[in-house]
N, C-alpha and C positions, 0 to 999 in steps of 0.2 A: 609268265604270261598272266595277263587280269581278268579276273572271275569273268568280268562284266566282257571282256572282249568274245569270250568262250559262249556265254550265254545268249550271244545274240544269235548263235549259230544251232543248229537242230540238232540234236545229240545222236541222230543219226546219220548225218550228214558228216559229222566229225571222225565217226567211227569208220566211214566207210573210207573218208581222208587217210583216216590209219592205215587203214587196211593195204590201200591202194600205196603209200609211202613204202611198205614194206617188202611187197610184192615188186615193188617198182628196183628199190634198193637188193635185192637178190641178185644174185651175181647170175641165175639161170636166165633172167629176167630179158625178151626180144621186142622184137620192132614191133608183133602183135600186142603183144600187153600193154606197148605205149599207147598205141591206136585206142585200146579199147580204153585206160585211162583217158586220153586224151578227150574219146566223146564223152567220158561222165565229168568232167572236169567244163566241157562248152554247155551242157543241160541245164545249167543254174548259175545265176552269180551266188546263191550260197554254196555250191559244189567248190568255187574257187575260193572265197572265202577262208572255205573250210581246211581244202588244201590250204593257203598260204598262213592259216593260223597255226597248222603241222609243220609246215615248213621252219616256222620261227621257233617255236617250241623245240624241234630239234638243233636249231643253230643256237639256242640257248643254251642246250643240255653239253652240245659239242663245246663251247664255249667253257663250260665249268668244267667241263674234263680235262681243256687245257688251261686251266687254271687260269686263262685270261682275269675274269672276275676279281680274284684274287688282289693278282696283280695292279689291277686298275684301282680297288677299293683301297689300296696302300699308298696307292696315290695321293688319291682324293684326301683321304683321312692327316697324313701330311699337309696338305693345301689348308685343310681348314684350320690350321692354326695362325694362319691369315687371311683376313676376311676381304683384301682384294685378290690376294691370288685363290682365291675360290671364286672369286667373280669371273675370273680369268680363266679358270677350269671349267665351269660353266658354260661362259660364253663359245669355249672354244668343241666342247662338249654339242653342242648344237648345231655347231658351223658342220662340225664332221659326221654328225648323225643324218642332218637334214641336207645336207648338201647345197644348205647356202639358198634354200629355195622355199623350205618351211619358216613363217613366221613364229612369236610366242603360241598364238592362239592354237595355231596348228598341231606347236607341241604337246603341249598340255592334254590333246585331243588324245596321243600316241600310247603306246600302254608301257611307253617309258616312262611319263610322265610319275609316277609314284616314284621310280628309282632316283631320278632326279628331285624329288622330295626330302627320300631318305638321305640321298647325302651332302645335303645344303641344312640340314636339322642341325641341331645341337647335339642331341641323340638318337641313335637310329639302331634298326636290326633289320637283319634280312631275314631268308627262310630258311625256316628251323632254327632259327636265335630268337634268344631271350635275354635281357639285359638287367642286372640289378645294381643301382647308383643311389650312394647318398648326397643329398643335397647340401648347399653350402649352411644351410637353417636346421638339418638335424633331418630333416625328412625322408624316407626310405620309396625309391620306386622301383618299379619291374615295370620292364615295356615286353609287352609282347609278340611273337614274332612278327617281319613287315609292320614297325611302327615306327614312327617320326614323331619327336618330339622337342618345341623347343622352350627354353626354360630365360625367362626377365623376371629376376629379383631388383629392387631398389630401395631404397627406402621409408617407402609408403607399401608396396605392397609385394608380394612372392607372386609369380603370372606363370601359368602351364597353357601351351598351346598346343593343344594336340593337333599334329596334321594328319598323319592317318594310323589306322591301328587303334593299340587298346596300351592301357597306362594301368596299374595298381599301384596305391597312393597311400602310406602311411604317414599321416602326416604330424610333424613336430610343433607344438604348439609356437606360439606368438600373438599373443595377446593386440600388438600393435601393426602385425601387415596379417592380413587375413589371405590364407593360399586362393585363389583362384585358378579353377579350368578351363580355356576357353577351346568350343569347338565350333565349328560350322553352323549349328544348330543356337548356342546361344555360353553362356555360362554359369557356372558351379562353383561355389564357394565353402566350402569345406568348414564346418562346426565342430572342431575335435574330434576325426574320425581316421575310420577304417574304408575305402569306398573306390571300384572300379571306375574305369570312364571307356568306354568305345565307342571310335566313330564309324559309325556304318555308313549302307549309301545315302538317305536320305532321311538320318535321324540319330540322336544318338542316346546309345546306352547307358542307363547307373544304373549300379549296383551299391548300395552302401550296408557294409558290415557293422562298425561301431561309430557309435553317435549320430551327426544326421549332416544332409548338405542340401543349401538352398537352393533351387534349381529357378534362372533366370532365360525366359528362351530370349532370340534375335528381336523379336513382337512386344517382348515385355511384359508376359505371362511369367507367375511368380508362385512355385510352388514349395515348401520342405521335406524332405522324403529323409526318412527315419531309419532308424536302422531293420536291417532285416527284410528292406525293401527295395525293388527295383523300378523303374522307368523309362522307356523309351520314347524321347520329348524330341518334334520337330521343332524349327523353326518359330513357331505360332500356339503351338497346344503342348499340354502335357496332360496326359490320361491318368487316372487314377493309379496309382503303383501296386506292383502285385509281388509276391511272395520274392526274394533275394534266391539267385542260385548260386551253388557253390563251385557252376563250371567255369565259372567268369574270375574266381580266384585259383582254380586248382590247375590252370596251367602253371602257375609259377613253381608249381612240383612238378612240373613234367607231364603234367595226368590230363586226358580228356574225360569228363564227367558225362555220364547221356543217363539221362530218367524221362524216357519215353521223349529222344529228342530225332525227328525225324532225317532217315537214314542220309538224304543230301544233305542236308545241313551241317551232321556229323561231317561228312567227308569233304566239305567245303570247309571246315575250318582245318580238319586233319590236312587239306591243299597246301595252309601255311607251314608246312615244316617237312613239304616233300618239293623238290627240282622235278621242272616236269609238268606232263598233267594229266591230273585225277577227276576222271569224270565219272557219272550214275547214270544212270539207264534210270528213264522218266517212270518206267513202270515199277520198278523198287524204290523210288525216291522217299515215297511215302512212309515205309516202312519205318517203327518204332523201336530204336535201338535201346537196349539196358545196361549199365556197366561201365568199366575205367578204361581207358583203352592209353597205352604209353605213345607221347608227343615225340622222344626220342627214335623211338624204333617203328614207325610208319610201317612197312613191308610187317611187323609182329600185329600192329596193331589191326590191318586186311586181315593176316592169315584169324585174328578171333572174329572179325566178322564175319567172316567166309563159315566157321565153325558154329557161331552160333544163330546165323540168318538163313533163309534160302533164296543166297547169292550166289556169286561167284564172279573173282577176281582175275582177270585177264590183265595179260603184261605181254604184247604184242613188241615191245618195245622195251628197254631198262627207262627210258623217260616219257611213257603213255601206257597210261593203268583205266580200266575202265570196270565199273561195278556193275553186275547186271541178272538177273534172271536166273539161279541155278538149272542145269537145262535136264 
């Protein structure tokens, strides 16, 4: 499920979804308990919302426990070694989601839409995957987990388009096709370098390690950001660049990096490599977390936060975890 579909809903609201999912799924569970969900469910359209964003969350979780996902992504992955019968998986993909009643627009709108990103890319990962490929030119990438990427070499230039997610770029010299990144926000040209790309929601990130890369927005704003620095450039502007961090390369060891990086944020990226969902309690969000925290083992990396915050980790659920208040 997508950050953005979760966020629109009140992280109390969500909790109380939980609650009532659980309560409801008890096998002791009667005709009063329905009643009394039933009126907190009619109080709000966020009350149902919030249910129906539990509802899917769990049919998603059920879903990877029977390994459907799997199954499908073996599919798909097959298909794409032709590029119309991926058109045809696609197409047919949409017929049976929307029921023949949802337009494009419509889609896109749905919080399938990334899925159907990542498996129309060239390269892709899902959660908790990390991908490392060399390029036909010598070039070394790591896509990070839930990233999409696709990759036009020709003979004038090497083109990276990121669709969503984050990309680490070593890149192989060539004197005669200069590497290009292109994301939403604009393009990056790469100067013999070491240098992150992620696309966020309305902006995206560099990071550059070694050498330097030219940063062109969509507007035609032109800046060079050097090594050791980072930027986070819209469409239009690019802000002065400030010190490079090293958590923007240290997943590709597995590692989440935090130096006073604030506790949701943490646990929104840690979202990417856990099934499920991982939500904060607005009143701990703030919180300044310090330390490595392992990307493999999520459930290790709660239990240090739980040890050295005052929080506390709730699993109401095996797929709904919630951070909140040690009480």
């Amino acid at each position: 499920m997508t950050q953005t579909a979760s966020n629109a809903i009140s992280h109390a609201s969500l909790e109380q979804a939980a609650q009532w999912y659980v309560q409801l799924n008890d096998q002791q569970a009667g005709e009063q308990d329905r009643q009394y969900w039933q009126a907190w469910l009619t109080q709000s359209s966020e009350h149902q919302a919030a249910w129906h964003y539990v509802e899917r969350v769990g049919q998603r979780f059920a879903a990877l426990q029977n390994d459907h996902p799997q199954a499908v992504s073996h599919v798909l992955r097959n298909t794409e070694r032709a590029a119309i019968s991926r058109r045809h998986t696609v197409k047919g993909l949409l017929v049976l989601v929307s029921g023949g009643l949802l337009g494009w627009s419509a889609w896109e709108e749905t919080a399938l839409a990334p899925t159907l990103v990542r498996w129309r890319a060239d390269l892709s990962t899902g959660t908790g995957e990390t991908r490392e490929t060399r390029l036909s030119d010598g070039s070394q990438i790591w896509l990070n987990a839930l990233s999409a990427l696709n990759v036009r070499f020709d003979s004038t230039q090497r083109l990276l388009l990121l669709r969503l997610g984050e990309v680490l770029i070593d890149t192989a010299k060539d004197s005669h096709r200069p590497l290009l990144v292109h994301t939403a926000q604009g393009r990056m040209r790469a100067l013999g370098t070491h240098f992150s790309v992620r696309q966020e929601d309305r902006q995206t990130l560099l990071n550059v390690y070694e050498g330097a890369v030219e940063v062109r927005t969509a507007q035609g704003q032109v800046q060079v950001v050097e090594a050791g620095r980072q930027v986070a450039f819209s469409e239009n502007h690019i802000p002065t660049p400030t010190a490079a961090t090293a958590t923007r390369e240290a997943w590709r060891r597995g590692l989440l990096l935090a130096d006073n990086l604030p506790l949701g944020q943490l646990l929104q990226e840690l979202s990417q490599y856990r099934h499920g969902h991982l939500g904060c309690d607005p009143t701990v969000a703030g919180l300044a977390v310090m330390g490595s925290f392992p990307l493999k083992d999520t459930d290790q990396a709660l239990r240090l936060l739980e040890a050295a915050l005052p929080v506390r980790v709730q699993k109401p659920l095996d797929w709904w975890v919630n951070v909140g208040p040690k009480a």
